[in-house]
PDB file of the backbone (N, CA, C, O) and the ligand in Angstrom, with CONECT records:
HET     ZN  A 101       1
ATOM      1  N   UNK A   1      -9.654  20.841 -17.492  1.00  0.00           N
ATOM      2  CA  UNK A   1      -9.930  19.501 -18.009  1.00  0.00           C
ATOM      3  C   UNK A   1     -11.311  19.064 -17.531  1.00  0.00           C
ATOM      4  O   UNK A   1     -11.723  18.982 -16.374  1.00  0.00           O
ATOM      5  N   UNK A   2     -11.900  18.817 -18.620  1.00  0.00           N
ATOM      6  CA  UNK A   2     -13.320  17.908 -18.170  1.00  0.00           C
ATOM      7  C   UNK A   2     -13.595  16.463 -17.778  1.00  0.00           C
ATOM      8  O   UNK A   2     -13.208  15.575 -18.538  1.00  0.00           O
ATOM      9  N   UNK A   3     -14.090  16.225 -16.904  1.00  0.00           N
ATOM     10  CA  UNK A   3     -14.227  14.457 -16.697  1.00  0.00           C
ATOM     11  C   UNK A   3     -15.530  14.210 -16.995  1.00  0.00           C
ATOM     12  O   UNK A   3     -16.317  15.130 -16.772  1.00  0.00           O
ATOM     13  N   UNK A   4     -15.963  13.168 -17.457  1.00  0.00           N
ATOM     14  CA  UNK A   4     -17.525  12.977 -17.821  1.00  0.00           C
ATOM     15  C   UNK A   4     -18.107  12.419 -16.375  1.00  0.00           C
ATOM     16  O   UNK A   4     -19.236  12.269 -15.906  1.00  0.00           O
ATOM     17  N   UNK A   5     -17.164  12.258 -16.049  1.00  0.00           N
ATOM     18  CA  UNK A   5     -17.380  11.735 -13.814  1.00  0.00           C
ATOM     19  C   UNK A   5     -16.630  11.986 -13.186  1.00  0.00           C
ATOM     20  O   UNK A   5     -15.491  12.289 -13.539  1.00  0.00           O
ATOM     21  N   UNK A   6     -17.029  11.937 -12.098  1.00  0.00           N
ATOM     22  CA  UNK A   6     -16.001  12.690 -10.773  1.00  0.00           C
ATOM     23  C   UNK A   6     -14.777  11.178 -10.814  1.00  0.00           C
ATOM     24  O   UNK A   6     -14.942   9.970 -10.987  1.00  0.00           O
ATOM     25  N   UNK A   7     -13.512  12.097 -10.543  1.00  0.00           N
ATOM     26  CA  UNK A   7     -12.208  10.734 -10.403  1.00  0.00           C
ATOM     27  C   UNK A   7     -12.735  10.220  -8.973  1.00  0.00           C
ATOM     28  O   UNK A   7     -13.307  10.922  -8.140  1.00  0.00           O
ATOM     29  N   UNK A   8     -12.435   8.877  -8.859  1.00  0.00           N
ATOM     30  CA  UNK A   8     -12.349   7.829  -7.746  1.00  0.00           C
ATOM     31  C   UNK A   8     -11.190   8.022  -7.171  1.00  0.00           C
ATOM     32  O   UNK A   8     -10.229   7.377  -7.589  1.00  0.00           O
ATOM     33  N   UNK A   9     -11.043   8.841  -6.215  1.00  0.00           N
ATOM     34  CA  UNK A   9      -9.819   8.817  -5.618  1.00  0.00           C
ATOM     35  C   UNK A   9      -9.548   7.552  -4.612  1.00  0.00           C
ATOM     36  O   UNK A   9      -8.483   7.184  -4.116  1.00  0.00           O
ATOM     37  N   UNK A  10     -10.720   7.072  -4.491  1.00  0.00           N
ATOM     38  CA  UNK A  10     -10.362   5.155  -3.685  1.00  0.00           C
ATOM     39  C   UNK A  10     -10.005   3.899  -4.993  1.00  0.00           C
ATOM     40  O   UNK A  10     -10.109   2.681  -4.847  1.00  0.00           O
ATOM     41  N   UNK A  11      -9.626   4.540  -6.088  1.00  0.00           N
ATOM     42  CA  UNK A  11      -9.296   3.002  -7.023  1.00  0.00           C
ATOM     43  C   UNK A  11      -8.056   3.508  -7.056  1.00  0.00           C
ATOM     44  O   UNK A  11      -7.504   4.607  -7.111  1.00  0.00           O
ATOM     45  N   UNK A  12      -7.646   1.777  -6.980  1.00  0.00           N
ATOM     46  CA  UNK A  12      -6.573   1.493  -6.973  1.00  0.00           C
ATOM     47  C   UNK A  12      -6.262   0.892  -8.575  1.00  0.00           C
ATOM     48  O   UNK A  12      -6.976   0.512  -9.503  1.00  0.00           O
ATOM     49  N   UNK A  13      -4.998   1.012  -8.380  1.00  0.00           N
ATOM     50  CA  UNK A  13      -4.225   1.200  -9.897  1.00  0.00           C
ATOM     51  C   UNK A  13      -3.361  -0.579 -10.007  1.00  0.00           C
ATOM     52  O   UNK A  13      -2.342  -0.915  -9.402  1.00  0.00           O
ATOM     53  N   UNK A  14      -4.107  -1.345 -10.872  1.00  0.00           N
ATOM     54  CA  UNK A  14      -3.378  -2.727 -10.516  1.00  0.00           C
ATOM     55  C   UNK A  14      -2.023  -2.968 -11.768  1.00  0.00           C
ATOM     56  O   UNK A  14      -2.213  -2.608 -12.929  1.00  0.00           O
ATOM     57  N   UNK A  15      -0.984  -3.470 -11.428  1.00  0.00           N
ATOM     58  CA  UNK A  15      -0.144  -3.325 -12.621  1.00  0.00           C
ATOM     59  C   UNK A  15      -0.107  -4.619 -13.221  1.00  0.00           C
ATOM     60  O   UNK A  15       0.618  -4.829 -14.194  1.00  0.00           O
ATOM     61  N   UNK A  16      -0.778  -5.441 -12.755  1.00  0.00           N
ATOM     62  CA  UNK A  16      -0.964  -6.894 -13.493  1.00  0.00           C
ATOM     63  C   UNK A  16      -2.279  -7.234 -13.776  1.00  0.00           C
ATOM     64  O   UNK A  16      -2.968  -6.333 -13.296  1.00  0.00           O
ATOM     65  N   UNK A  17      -3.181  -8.296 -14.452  1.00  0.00           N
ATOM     66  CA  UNK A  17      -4.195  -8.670 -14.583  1.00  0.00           C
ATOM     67  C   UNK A  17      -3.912  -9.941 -13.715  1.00  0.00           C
ATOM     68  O   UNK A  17      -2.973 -10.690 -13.984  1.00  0.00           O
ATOM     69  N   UNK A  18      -4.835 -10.173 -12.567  1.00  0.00           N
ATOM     70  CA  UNK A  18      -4.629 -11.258 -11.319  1.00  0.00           C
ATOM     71  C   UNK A  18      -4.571 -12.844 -12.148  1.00  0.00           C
ATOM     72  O   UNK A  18      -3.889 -13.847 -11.938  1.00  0.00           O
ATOM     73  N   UNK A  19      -5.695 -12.499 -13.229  1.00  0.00           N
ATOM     74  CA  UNK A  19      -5.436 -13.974 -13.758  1.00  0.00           C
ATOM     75  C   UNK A  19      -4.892 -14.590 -15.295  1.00  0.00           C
ATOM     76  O   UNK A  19      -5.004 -15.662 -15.891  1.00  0.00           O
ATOM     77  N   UNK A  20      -4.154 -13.081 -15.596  1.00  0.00           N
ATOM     78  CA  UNK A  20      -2.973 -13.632 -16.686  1.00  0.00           C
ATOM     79  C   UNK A  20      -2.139 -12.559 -16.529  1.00  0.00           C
ATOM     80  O   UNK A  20      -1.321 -12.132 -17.344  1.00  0.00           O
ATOM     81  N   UNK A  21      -2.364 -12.192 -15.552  1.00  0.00           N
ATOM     82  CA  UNK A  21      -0.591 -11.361 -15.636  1.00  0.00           C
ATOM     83  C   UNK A  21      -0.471 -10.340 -16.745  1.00  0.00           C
ATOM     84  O   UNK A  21       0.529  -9.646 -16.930  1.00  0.00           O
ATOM     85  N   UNK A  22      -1.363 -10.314 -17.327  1.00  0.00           N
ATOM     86  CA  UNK A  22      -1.480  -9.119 -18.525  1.00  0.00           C
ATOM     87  C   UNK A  22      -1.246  -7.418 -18.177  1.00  0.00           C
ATOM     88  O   UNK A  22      -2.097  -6.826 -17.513  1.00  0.00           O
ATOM     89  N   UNK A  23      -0.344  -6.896 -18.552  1.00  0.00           N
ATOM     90  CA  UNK A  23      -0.485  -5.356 -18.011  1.00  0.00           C
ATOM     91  C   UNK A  23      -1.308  -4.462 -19.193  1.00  0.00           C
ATOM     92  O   UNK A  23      -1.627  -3.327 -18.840  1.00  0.00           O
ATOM     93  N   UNK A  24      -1.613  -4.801 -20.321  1.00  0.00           N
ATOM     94  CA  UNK A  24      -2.713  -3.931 -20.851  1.00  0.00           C
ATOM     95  C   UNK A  24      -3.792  -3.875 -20.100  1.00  0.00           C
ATOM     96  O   UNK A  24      -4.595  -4.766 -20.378  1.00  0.00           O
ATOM     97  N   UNK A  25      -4.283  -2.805 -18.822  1.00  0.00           N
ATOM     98  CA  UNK A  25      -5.621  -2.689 -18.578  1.00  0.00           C
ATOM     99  C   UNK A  25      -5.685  -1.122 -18.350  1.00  0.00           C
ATOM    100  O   UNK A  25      -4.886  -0.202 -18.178  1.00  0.00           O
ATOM    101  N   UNK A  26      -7.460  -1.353 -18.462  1.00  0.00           N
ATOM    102  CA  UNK A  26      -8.244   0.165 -18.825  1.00  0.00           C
ATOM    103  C   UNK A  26      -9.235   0.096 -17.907  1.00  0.00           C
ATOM    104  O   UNK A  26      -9.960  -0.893 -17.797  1.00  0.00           O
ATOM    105  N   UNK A  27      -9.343   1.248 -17.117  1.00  0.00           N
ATOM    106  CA  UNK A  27     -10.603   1.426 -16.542  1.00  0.00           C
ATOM    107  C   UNK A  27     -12.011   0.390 -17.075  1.00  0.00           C
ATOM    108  O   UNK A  27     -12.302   0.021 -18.213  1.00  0.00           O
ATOM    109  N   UNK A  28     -12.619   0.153 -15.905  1.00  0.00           N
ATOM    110  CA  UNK A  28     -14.072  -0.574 -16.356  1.00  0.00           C
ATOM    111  C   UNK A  28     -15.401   0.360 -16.524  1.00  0.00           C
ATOM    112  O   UNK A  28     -15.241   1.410 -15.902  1.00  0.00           O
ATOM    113  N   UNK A  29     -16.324   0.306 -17.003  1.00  0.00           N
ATOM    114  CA  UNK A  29     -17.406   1.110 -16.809  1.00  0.00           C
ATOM    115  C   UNK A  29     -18.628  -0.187 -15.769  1.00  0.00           C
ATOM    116  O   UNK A  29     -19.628   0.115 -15.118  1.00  0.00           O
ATOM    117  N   UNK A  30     -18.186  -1.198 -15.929  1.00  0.00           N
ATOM    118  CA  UNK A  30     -19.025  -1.849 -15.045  1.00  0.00           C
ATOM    119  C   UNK A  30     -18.971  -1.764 -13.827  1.00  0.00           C
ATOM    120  O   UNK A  30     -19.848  -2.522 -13.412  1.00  0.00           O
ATOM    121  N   UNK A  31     -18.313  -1.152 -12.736  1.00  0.00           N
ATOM    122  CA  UNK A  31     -18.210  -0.327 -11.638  1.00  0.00           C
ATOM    123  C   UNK A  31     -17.265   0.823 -11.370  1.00  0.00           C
ATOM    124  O   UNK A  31     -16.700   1.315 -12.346  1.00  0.00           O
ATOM    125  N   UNK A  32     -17.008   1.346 -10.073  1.00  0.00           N
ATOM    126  CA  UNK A  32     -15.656   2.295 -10.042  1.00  0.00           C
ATOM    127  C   UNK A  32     -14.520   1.861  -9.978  1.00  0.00           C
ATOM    128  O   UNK A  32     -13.421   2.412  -9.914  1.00  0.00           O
ATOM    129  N   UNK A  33     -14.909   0.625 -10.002  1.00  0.00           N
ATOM    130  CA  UNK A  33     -13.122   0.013  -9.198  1.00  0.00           C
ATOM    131  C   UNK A  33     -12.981  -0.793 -10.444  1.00  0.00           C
ATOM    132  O   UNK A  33     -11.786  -0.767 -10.738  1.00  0.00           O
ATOM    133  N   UNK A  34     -13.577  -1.416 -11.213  1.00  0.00           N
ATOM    134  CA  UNK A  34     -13.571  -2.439 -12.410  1.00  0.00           C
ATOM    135  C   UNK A  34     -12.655  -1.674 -13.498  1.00  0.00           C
ATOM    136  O   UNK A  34     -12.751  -0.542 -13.972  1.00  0.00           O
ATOM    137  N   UNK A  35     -11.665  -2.793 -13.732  1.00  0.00           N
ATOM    138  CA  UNK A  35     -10.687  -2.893 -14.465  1.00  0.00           C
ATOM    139  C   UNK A  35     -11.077  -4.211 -15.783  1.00  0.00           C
ATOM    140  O   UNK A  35     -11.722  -5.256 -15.699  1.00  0.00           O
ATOM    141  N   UNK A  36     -10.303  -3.520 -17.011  1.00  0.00           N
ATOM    142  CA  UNK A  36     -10.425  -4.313 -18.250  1.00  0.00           C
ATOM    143  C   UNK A  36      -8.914  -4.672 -18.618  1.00  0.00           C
ATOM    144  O   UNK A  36      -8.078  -3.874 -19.043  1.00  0.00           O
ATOM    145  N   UNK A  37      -8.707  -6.232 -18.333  1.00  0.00           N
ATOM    146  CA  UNK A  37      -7.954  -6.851 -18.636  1.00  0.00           C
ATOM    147  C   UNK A  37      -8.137  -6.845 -20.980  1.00  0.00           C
ATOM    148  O   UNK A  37      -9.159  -7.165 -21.586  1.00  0.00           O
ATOM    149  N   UNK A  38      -6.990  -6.449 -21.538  1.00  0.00           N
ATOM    150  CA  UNK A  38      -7.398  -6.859 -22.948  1.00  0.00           C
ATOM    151  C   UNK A  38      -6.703  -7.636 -23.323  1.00  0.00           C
ATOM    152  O   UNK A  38      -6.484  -7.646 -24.534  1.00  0.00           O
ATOM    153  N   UNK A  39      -6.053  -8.621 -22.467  1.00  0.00           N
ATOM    154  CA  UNK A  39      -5.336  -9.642 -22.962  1.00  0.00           C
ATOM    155  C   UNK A  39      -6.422 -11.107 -23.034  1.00  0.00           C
ATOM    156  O   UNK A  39      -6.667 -11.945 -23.901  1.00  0.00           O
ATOM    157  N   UNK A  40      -6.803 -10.904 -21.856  1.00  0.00           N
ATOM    158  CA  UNK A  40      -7.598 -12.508 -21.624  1.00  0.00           C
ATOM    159  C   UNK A  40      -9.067 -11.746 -21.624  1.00  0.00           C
ATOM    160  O   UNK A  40     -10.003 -12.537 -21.508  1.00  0.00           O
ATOM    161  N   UNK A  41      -9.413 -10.447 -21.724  1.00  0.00           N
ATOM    162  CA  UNK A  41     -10.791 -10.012 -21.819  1.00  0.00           C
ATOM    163  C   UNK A  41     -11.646 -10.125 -20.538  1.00  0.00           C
ATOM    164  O   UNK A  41     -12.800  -9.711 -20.654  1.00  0.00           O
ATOM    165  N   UNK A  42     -11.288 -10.600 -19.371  1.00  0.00           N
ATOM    166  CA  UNK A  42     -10.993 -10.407 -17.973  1.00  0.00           C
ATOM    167  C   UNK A  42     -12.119  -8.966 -17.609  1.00  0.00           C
ATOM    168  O   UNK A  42     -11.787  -7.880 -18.083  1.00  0.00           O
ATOM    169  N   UNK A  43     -13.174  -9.038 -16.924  1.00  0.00           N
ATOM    170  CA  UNK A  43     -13.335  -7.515 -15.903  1.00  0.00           C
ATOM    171  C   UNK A  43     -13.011  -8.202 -14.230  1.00  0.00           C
ATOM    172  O   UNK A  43     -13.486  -9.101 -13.535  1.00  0.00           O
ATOM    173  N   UNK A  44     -12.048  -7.296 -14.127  1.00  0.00           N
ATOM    174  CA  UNK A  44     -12.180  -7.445 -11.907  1.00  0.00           C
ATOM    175  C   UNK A  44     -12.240  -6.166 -11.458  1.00  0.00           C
ATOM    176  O   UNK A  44     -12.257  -5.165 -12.175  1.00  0.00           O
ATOM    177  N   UNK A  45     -12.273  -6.196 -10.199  1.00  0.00           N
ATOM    178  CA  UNK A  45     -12.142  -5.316  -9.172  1.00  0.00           C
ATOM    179  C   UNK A  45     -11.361  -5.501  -8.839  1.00  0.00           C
ATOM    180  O   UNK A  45     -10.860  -6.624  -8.874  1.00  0.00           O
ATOM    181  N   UNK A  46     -10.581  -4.001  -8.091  1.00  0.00           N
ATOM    182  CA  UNK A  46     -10.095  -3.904  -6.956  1.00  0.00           C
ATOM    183  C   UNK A  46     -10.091  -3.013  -5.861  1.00  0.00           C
ATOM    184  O   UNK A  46     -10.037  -1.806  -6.095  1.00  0.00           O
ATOM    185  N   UNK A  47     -10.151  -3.522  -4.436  1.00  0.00           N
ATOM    186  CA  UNK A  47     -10.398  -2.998  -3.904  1.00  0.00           C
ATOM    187  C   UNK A  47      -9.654  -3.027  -2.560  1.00  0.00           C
ATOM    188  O   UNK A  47      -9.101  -3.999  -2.047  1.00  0.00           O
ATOM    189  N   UNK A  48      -9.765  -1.561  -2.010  1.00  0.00           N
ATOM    190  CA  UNK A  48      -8.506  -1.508  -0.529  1.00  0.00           C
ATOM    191  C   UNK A  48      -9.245  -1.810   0.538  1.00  0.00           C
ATOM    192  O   UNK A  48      -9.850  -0.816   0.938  1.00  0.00           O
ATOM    193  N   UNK A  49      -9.440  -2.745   1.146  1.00  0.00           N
ATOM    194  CA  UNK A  49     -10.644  -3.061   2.458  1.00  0.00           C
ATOM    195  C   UNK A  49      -9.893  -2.086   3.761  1.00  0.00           C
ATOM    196  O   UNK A  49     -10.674  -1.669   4.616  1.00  0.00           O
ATOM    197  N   UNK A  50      -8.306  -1.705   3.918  1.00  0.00           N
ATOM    198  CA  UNK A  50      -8.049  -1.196   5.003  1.00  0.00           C
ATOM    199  C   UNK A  50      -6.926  -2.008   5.280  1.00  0.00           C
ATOM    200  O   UNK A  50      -6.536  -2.727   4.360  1.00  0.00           O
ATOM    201  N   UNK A  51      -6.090  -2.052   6.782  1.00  0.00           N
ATOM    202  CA  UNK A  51      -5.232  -2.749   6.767  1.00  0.00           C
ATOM    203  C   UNK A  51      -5.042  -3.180   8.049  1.00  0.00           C
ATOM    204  O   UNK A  51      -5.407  -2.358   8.889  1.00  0.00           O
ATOM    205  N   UNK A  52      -4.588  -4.207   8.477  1.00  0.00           N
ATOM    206  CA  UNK A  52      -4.485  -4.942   9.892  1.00  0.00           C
ATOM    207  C   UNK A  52      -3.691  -4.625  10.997  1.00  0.00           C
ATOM    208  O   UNK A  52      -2.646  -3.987  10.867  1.00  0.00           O
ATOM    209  N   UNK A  53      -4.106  -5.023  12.076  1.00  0.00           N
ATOM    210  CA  UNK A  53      -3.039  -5.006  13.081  1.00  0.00           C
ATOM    211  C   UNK A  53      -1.713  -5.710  13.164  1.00  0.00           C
ATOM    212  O   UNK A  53      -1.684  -6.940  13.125  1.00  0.00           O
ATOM    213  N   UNK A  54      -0.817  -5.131  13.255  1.00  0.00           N
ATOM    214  CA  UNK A  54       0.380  -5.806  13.238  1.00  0.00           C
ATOM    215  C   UNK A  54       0.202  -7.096  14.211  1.00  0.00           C
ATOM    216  O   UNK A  54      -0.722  -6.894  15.000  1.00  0.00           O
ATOM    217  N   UNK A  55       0.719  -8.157  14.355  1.00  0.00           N
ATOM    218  CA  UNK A  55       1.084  -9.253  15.057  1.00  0.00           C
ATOM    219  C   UNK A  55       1.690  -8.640  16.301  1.00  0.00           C
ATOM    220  O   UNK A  55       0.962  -8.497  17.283  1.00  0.00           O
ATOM    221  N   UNK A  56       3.130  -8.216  16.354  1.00  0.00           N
ATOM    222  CA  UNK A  56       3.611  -7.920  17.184  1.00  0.00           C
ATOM    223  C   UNK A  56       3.626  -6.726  16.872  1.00  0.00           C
ATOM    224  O   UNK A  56       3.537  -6.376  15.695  1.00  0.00           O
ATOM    225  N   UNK A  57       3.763  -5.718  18.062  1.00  0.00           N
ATOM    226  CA  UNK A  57       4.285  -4.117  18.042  1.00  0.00           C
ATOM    227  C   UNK A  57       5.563  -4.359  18.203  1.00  0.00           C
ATOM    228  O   UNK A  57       6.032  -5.225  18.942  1.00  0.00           O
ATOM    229  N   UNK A  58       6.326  -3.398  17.332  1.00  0.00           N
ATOM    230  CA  UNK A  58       7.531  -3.620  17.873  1.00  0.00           C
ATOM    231  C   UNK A  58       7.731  -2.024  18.869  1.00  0.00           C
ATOM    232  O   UNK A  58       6.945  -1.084  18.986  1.00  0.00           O
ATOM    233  N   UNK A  59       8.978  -2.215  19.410  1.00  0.00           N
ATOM    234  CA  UNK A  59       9.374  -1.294  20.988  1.00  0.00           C
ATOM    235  C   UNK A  59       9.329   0.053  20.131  1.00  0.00           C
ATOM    236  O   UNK A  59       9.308   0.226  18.912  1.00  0.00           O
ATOM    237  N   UNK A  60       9.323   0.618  20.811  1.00  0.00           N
ATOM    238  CA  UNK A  60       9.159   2.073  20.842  1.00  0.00           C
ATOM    239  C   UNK A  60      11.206   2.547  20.813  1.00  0.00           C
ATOM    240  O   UNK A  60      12.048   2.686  21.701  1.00  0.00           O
ATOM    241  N   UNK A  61      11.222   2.610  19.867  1.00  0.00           N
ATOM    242  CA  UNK A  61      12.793   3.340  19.515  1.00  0.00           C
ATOM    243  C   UNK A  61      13.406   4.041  20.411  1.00  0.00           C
ATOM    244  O   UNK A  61      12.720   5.058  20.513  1.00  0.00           O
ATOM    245  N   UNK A  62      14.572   4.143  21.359  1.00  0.00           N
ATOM    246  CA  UNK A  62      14.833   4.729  22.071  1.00  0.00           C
ATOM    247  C   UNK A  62      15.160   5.963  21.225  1.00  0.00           C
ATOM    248  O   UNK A  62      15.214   6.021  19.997  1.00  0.00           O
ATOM    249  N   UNK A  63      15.369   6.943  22.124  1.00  0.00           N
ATOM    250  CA  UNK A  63      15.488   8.904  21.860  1.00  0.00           C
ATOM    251  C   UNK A  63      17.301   8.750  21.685  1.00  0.00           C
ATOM    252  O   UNK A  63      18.007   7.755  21.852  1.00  0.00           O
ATOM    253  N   UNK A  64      17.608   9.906  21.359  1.00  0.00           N
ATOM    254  CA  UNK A  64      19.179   9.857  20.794  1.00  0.00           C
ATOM    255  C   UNK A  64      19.478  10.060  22.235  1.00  0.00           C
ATOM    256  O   UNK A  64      20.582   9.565  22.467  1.00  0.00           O
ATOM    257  N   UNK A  65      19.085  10.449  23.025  1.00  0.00           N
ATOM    258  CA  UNK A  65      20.025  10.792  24.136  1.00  0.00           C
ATOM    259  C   UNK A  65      19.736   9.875  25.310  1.00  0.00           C
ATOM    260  O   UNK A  65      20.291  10.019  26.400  1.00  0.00           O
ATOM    261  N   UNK A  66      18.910   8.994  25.066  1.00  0.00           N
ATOM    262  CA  UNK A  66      18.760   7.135  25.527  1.00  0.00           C
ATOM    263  C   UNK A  66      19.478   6.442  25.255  1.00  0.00           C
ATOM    264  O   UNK A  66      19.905   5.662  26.106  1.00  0.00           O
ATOM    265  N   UNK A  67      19.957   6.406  23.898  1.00  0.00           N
ATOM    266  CA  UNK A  67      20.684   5.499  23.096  1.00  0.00           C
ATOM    267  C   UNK A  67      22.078   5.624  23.546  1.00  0.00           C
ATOM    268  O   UNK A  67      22.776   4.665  23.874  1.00  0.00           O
ATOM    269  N   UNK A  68      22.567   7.242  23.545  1.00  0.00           N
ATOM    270  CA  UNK A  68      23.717   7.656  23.947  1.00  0.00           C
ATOM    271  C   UNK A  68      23.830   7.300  25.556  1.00  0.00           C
ATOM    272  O   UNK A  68      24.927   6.837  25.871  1.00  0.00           O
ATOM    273  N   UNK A  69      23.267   7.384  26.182  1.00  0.00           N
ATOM    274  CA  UNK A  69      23.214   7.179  27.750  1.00  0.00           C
ATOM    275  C   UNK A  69      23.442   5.422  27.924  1.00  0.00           C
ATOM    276  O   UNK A  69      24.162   4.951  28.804  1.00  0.00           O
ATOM    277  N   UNK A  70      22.599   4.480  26.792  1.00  0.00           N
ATOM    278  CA  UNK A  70      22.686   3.274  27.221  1.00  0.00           C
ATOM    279  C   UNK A  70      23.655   2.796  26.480  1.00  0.00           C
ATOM    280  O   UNK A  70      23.580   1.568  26.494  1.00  0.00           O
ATOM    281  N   UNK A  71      24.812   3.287  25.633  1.00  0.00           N
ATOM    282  CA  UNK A  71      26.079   3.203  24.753  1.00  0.00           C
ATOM    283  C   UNK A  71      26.994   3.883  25.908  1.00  0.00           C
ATOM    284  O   UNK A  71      28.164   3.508  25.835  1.00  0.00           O
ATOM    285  N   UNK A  72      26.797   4.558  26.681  1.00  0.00           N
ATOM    286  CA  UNK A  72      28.030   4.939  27.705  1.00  0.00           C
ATOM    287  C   UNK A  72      27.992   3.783  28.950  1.00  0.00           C
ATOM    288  O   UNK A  72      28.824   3.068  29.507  1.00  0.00           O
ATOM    289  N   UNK A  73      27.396   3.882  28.994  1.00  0.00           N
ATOM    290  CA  UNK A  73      26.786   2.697  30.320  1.00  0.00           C
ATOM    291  C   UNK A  73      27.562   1.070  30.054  1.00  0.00           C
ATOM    292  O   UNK A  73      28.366   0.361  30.658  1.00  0.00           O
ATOM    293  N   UNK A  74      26.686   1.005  28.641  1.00  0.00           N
ATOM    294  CA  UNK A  74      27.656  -0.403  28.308  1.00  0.00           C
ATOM    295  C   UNK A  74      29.146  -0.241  28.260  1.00  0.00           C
ATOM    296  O   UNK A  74      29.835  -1.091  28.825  1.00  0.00           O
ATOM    297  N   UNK A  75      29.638   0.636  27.721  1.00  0.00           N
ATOM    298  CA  UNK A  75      30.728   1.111  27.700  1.00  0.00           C
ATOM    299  C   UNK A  75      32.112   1.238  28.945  1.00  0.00           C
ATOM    300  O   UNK A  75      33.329   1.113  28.804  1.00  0.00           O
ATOM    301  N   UNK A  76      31.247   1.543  30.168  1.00  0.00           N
ATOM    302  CA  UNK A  76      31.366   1.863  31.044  1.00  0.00           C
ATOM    303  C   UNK A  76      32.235   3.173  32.119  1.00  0.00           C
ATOM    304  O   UNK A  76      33.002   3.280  33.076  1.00  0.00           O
ATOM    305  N   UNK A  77      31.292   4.133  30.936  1.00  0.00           N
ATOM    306  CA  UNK A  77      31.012   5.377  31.296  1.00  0.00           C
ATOM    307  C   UNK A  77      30.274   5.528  32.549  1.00  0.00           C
ATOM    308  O   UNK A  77      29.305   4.777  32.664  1.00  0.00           O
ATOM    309  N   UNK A  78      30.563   6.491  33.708  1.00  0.00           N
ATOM    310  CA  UNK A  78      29.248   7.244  34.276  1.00  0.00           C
ATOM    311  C   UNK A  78      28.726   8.409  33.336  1.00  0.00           C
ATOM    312  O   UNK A  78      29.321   8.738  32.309  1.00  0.00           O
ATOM    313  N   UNK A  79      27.502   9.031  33.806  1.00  0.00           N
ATOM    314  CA  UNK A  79      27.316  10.283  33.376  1.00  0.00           C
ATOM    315  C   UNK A  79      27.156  10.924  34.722  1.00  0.00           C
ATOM    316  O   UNK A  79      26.955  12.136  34.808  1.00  0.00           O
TER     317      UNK A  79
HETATM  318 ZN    ZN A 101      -5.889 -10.917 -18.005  1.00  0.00          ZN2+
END
């Protein structure tokens, strides 16, 4: 298969048009990321800037044989 340009493997694929909700869209030629809304005639971008730090971390999952050790314990098992 021929491409007349190399694929953008950083565009993202939008399934709505942001400002009518339109799902007819087509690639843009006015940048790599530009999308053609053909409902409202619309060009946007989109783009993935990256993604944030969580707020909180959550705990670190205990191991099966933690879990089992702190389920006998409550229990009131020794090991
Ligand atoms: Zn639109």
């Amino acid at each position: 298969m021929r491409f007349r340009r190399e694929p953008n493997p950083n565009r993202n694929h939008p399934l709505h048009c942001p400002y009518c909700a339109g799902e007819l869209l087509f690639p843009d030629e006015e940048t790599d990321f530009a999308w053609s809304c053909q409902d409202c005639l619309r060009v946007f971008s989109v783009y993935f800037h990256g993604q944030d730090e969580a707020p909180v971390t959550p705990a670190a999952a205990p191991s099966s044989q933690e879990a089992l050790a702190n389920s006998l314990k409550k229990k009131g098992h020794d090991l």
